[in-house]
C-alpha positions in Angstrom: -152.7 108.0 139.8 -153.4 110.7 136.9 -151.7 110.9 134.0 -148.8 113.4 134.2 -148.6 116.4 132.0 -145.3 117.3 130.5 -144.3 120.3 128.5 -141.6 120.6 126.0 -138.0 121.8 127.2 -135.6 124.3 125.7 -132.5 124.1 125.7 -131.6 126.2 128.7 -133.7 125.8 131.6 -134.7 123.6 135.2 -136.7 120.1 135.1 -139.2 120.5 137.8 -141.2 117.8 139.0 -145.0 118.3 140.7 -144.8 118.2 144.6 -147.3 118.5 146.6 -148.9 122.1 146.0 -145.5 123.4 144.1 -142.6 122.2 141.9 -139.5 120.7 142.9 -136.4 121.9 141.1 -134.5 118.5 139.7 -131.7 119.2 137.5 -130.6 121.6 134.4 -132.0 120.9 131.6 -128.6 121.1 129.9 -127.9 117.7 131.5 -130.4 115.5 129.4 -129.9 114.5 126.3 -132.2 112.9 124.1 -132.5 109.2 124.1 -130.5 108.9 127.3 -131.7 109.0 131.5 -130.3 110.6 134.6 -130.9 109.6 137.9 -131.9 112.3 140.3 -132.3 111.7 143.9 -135.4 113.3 145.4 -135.4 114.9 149.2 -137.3 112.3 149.9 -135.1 109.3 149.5 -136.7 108.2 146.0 -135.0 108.0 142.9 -136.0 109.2 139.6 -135.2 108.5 136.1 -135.6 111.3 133.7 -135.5 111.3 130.0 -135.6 113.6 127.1 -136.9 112.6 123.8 -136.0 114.0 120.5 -138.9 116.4 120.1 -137.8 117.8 123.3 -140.5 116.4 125.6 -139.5 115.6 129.0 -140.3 112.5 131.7 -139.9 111.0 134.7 -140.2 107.4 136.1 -139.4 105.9 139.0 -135.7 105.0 138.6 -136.6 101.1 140.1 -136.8 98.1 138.0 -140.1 96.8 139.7 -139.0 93.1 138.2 -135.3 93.2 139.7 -135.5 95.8 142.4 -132.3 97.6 141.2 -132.1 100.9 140.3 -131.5 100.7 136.9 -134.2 102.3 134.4 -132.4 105.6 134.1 -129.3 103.4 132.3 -132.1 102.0 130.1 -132.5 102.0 126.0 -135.1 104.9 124.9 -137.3 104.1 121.9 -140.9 104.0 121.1 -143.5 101.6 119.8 -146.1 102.9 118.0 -145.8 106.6 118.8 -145.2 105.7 122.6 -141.9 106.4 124.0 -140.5 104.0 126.5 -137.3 103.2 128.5 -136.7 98.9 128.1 -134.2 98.2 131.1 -131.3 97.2 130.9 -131.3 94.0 132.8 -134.1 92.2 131.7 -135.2 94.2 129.3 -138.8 95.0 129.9 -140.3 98.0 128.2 -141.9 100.6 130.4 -144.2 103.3 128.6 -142.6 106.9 129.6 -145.5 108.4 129.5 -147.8 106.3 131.9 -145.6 103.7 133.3 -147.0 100.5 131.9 -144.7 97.9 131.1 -145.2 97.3 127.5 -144.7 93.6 128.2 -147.2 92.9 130.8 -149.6 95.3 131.9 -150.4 93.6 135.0 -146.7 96.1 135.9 -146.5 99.4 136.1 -144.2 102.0 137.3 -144.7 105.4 139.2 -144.5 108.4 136.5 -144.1 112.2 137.4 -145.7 114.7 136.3 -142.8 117.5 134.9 -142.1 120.7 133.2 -139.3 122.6 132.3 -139.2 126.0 133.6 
């Protein structure tokens, strides 16, 4: 896995996500909101979870809770820990890093991240 890329949004705009040899429209940018998710559903059957922080950076996780199996992250809190954004779910809590999908909380867990970019 390589560590996504992710450029900073303005406010009007398309989150695109890397797919295969091209970018996959996801949504308006006009939808996120810093320090909150939306789920997206890919053409592919997966869900994603993508957040916004307050400097305007963009992300996108895999919307599943690997410790549950719910599809939940996107309904998660947003904060960081030293410097690092993350998304802690909201059923158990677990914080996964936003930028490379570790849990925070054991790093044995990770989560599939997506490279985006606002167009």
């Amino acid at each position: 896995m390589t560590t996504p890329t992710m450029e900073t949004a303005r406010d009007t705009g398309t989150i695109q996500l890397a797919a295969g040899d091209g970018w996959l429209p996801v949504c308006d940018r006009a939808l996120l909101t810093p320090g909150r998710g939306v789920a997206a559903l890919l053409p592919d059957g997966r869900q994603v979870a993508l957040f916004m922080d307050r400097a305007g950076r963009a992300y996108a996780i895999d919307n599943r809770d690997p410790f549950t199996g719910a599809y939940v992250l996107s309904r998660g809190l947003v904060g960081s820990d030293g410097g690092r954004p993350f998304v802690a779910s909201p059923l158990l809590k677990q914080r996964f890093d936003l930028a490379t999908g570790v849990c925070l909380d054991d790093d044995e867990v990770t989560v599939p991240v997506f490279e985006v970019r606002a167009d």
